[in-house]
TORTIZA-547004 format. One record per residue: residue number from 1; z negated, y negated, x negated of N, C-alpha, C in turn; chain; residue in three letters. Coordinates in nm, 4 decimals, always signed. Layout:
BEGIN
- NUM Z Y X Z Y X Z Y X A ala
...
This chain:
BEGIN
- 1 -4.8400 -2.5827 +2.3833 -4.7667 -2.5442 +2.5024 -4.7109 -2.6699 +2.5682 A unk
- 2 -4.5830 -2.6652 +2.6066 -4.5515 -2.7877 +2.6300 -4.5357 -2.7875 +2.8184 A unk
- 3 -4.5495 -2.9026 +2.8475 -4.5835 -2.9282 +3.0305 -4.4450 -2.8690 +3.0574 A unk
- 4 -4.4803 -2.8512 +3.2342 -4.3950 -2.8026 +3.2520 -4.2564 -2.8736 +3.3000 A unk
- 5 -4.2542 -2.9629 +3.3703 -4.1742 -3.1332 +3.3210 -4.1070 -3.1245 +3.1971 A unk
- 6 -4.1772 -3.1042 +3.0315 -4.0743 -3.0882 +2.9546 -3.9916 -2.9634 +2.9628 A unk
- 7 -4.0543 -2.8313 +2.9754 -3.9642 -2.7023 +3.0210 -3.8576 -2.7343 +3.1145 A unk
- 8 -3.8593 -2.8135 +3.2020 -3.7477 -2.8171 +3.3087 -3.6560 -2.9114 +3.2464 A unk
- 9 -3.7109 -3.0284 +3.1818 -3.6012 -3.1263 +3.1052 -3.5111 -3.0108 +2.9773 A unk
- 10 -3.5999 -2.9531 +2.8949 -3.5415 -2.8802 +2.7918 -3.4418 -2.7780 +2.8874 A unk
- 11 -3.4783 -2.7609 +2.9836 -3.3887 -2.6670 +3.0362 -3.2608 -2.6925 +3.0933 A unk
- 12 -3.2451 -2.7904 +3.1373 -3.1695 -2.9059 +3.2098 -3.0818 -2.9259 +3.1011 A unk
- 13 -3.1266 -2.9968 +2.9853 -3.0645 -3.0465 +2.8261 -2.9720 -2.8897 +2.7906 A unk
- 14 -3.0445 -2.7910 +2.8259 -2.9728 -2.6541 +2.7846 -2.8317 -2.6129 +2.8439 A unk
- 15 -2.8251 -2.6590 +3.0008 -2.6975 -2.6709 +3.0921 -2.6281 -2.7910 +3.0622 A unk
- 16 -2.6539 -2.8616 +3.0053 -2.5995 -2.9863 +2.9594 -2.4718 -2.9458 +2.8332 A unk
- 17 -2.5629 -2.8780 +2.7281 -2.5367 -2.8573 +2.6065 -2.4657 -2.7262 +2.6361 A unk
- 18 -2.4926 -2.6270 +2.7083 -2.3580 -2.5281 +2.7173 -2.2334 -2.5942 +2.7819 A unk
- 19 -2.2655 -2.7101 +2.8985 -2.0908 -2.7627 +2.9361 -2.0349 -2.8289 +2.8264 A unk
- 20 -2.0962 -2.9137 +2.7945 -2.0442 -2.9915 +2.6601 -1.9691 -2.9014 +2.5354 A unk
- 21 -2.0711 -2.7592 +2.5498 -1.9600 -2.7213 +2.3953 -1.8564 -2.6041 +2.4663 A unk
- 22 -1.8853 -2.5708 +2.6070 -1.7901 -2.4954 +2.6432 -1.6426 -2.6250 +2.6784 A unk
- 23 -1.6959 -2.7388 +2.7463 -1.5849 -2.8112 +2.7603 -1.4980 -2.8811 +2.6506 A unk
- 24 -1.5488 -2.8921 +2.5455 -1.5288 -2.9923 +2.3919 -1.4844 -2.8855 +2.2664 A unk
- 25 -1.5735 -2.7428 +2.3113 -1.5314 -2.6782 +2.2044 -1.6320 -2.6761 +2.0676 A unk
- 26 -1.7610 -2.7865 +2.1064 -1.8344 -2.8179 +2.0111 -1.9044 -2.9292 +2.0516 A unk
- 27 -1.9967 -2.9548 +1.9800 -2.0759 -3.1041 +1.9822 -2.2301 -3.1296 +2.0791 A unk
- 28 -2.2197 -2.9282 +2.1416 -2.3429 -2.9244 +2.1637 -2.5013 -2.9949 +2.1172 A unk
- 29 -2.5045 -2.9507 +1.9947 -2.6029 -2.9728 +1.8811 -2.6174 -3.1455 +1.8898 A unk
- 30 -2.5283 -3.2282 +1.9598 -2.5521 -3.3888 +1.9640 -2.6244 -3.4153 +2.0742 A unk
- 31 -2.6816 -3.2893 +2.1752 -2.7655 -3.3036 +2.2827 -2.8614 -3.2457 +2.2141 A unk
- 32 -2.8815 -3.1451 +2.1979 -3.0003 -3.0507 +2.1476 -3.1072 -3.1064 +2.0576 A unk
- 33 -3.0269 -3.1430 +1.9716 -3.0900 -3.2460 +1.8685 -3.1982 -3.3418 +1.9221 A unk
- 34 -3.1465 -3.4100 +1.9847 -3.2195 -3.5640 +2.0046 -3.3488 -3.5243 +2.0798 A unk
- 35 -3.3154 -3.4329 +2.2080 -3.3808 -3.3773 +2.2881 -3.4859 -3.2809 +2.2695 A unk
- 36 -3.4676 -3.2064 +2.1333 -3.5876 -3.1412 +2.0721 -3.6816 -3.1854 +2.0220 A unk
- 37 -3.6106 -3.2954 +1.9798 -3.7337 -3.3805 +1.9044 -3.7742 -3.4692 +1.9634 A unk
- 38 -3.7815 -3.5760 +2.1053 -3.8005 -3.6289 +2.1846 -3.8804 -3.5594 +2.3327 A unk
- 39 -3.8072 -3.4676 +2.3643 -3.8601 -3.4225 +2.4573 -3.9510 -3.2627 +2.4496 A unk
- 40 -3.9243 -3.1990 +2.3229 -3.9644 -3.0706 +2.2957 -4.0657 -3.0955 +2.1835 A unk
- 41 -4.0960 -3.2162 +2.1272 -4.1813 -3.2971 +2.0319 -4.1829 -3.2024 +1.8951 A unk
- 42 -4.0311 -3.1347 +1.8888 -4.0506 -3.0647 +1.7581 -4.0163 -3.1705 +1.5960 A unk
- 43 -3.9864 -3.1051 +1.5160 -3.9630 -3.2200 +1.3867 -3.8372 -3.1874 +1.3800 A unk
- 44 -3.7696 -3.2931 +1.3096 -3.6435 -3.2623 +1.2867 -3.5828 -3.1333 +1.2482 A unk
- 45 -3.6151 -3.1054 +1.1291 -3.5783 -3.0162 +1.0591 -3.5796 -2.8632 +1.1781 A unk
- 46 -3.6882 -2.8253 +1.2390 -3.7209 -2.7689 +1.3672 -3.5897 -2.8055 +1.4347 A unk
- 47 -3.5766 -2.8842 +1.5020 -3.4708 -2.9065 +1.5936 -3.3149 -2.8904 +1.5419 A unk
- 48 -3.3230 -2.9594 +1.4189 -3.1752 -2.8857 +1.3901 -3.1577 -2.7320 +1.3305 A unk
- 49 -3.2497 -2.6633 +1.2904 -3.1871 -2.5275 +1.2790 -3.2146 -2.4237 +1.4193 A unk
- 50 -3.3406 -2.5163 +1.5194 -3.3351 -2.4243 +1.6564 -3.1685 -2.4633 +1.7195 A unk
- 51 -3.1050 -2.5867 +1.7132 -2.9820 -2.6206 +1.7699 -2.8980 -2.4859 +1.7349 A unk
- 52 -2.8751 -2.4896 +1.6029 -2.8086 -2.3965 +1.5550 -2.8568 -2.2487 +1.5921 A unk
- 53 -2.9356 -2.2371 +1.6721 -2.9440 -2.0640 +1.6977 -2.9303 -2.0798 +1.8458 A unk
- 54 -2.9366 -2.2036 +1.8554 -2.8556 -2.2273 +2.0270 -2.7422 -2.2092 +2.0715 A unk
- 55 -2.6870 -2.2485 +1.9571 -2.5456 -2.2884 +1.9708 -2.4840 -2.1996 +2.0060 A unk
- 56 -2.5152 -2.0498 +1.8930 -2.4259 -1.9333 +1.8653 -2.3824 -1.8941 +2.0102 A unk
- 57 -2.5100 -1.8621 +2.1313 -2.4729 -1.8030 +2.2278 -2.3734 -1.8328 +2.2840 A unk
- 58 -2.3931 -1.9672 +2.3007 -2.3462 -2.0534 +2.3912 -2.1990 -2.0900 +2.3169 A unk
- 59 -2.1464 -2.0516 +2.1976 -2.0532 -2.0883 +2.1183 -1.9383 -1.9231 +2.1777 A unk
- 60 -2.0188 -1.8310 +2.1994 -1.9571 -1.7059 +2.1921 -1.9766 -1.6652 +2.3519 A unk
- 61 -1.9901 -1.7131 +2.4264 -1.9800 -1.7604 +2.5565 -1.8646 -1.8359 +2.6338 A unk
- 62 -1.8568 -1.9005 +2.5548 -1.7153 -1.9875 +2.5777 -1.5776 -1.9655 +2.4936 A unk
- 63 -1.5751 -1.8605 +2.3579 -1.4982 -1.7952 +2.3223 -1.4696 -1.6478 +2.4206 A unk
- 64 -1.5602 -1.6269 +2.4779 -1.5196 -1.5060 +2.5672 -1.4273 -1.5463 +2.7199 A unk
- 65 -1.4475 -1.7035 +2.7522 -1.3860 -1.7551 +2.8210 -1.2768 -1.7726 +2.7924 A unk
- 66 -1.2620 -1.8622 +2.6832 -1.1463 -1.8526 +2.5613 -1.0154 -1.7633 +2.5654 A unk
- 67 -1.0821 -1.6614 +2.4872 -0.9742 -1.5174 +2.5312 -0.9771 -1.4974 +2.6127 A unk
- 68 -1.0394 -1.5099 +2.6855 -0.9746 -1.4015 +2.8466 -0.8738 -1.5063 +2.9176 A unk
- 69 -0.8973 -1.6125 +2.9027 -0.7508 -1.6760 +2.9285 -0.6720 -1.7037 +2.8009 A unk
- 70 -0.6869 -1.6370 +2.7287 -0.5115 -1.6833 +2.6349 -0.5129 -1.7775 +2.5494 A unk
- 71 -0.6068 -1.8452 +2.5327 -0.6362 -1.9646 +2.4836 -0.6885 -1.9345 +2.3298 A unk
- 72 -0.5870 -1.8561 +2.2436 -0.6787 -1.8016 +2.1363 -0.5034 -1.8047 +2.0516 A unk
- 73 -0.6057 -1.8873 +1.8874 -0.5275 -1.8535 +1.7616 -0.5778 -1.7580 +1.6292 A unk
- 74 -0.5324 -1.6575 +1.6268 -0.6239 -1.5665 +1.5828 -0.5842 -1.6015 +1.4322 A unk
- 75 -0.4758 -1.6802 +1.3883 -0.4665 -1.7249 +1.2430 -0.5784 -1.8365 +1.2241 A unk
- 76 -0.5390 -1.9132 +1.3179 -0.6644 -2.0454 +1.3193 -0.7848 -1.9961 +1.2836 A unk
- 77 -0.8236 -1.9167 +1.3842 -0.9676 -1.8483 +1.3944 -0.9683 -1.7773 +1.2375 A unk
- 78 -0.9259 -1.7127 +1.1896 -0.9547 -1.6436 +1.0609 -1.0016 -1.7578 +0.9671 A unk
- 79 -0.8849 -1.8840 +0.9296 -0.8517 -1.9394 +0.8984 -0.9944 -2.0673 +0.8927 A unk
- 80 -1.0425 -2.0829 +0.9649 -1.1281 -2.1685 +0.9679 -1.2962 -2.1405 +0.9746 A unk
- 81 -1.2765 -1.9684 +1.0243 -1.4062 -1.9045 +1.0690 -1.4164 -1.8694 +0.8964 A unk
- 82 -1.3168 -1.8460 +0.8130 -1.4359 -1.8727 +0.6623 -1.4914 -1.9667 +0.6384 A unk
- 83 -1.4267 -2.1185 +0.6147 -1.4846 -2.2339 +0.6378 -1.6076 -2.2627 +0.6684 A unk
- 84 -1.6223 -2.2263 +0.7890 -1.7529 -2.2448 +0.8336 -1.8591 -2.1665 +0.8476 A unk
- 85 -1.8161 -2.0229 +0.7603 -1.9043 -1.9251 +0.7056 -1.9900 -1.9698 +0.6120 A unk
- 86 -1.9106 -1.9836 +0.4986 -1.9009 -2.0811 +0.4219 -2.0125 -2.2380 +0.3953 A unk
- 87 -1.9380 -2.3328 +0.4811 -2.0372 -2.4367 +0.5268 -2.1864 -2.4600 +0.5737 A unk
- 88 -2.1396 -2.3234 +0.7207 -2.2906 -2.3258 +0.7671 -2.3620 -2.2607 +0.6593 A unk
- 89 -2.3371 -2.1586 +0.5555 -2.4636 -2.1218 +0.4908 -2.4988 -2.2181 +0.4392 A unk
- 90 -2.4301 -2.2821 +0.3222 -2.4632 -2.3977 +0.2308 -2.5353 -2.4999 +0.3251 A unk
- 91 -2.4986 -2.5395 +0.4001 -2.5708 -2.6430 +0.5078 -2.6955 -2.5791 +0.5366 A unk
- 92 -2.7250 -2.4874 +0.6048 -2.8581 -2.4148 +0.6215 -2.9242 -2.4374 +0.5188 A unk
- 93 -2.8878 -2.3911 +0.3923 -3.0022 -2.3828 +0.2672 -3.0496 -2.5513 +0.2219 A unk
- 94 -2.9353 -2.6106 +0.2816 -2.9417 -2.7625 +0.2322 -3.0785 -2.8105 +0.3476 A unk
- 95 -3.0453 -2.7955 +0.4331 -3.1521 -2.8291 +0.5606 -3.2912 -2.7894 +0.4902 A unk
- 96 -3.3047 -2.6648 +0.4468 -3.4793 -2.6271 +0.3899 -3.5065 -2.7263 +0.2691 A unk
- 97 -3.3642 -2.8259 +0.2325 -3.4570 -2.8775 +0.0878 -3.4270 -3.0354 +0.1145 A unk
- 98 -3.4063 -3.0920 +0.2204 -3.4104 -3.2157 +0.2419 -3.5356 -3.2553 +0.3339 A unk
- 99 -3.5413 -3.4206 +0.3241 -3.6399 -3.4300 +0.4058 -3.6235 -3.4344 +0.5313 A unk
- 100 -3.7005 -3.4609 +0.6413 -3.6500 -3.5085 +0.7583 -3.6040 -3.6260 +0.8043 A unk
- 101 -3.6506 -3.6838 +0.7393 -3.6057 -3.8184 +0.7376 -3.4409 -3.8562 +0.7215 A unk
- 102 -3.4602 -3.8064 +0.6037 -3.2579 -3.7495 +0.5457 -3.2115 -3.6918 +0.6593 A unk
- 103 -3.2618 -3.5329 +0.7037 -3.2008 -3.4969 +0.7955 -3.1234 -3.5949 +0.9306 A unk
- 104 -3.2180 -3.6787 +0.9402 -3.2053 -3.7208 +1.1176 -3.1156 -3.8508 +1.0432 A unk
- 105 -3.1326 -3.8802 +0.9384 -3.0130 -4.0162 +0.8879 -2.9041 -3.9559 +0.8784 A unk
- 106 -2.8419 -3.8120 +0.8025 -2.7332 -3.7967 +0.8079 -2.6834 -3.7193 +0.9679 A unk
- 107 -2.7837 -3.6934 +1.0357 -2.6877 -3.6295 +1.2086 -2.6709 -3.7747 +1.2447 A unk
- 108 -2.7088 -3.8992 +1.2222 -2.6790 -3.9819 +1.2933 -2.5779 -4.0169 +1.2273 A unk
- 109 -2.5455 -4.0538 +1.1162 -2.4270 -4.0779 +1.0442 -2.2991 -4.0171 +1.0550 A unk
- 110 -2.3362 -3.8550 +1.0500 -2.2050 -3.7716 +1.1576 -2.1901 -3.8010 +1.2588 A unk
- 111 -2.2868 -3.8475 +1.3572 -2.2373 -3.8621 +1.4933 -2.1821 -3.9803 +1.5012 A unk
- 112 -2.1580 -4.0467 +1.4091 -2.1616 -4.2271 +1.4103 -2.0069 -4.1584 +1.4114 A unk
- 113 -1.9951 -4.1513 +1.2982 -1.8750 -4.1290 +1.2287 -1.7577 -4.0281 +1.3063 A unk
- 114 -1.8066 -3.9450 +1.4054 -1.7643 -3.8848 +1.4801 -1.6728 -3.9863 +1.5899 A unk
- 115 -1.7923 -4.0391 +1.6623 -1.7870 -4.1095 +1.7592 -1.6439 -4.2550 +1.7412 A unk
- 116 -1.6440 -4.3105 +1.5676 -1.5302 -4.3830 +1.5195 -1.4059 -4.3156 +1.5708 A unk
- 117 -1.4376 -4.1874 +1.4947 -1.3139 -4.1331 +1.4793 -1.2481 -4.0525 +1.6169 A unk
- 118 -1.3204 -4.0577 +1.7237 -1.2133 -4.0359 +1.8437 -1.1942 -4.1676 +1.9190 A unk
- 119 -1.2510 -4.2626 +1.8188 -1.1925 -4.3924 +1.9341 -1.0789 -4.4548 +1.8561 A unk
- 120 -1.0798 -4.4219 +1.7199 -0.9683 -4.4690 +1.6689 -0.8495 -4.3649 +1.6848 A unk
C-alpha cells in the first residue's frame, strides 16, 4: 500500500499527464513513466504497460475535445489509427519479452531522440 504523500504525488503526475497529452496531442507516457517507477515504486515493465492503459482515457478525452471543435481529419485518423493498431500490438507483445532494463534504455532513447528532433 503505498503512503498517502505518494497517492497525492501519483495523482498530481495524473493532472500533469492529462494536460500534456491533451495539450501536445501525446507524450503523456514521458510523465507516467518515470513517475511510476520512482514515485509509485513499480518496475518498469509495470509502469510502461499501466502508462498505456492510462493513456487511452485520457487520449479519448481530448479527442472528444478534438471534435467538438472541428479540429478533426477523419482521413488522417483512419490513416494512421491502423498504424498504431498495428504498432501498439506488436509493441505490447514486445514489452512481455524484453527485459527491464532494455525497456527503460529504449523509453529513454525515444525520449532522447524525441527531444533532438523538436529542437532541430
Amino acid at each position: 500500500m503505498l503512503p498517502l504523500k505518494n497517492k497525492f504525488a501519483l495523482a498530481a503526475a495524473g493532472c500533469a499527464t492529462g494536460a500534456v497529452n491533451g495539450i501536445f496531442g501525446g507524450g503523456g507516457g514521458m510523465i507516467v513513466v518515470p513517475l511510476l517507477t520512482a514515485v509509485g515504486k513499480k518496475p518498469p515493465l509495470v509502469a510502461h504497460a499501466t502508462a498505456i492503459l492510462v493513456i487511452l482515457p485520457v487520449s479519448l478525452a481530448s479527442a472528444v475535445v478534438y471534435l467538438w471543435s472541428g479540429q478533426f481529419d477523419a482521413e488522417l485518423f483512419i490513416a494512421v489509427s491502423l498504424g498504431v493498431l498495428a504498432g501498439g500490438g506488436a509493441g505490447a507483445k514486445l514489452l512481455g519479452s524484453i527485459t527491464p532494463a532494455a525497456a527503460t534504455v529504449i523509453f529513454a532513447a525515444v525520449m532522447f531522440a524525441a527531444g533532438i528532433k523538436m529542437i532541430v
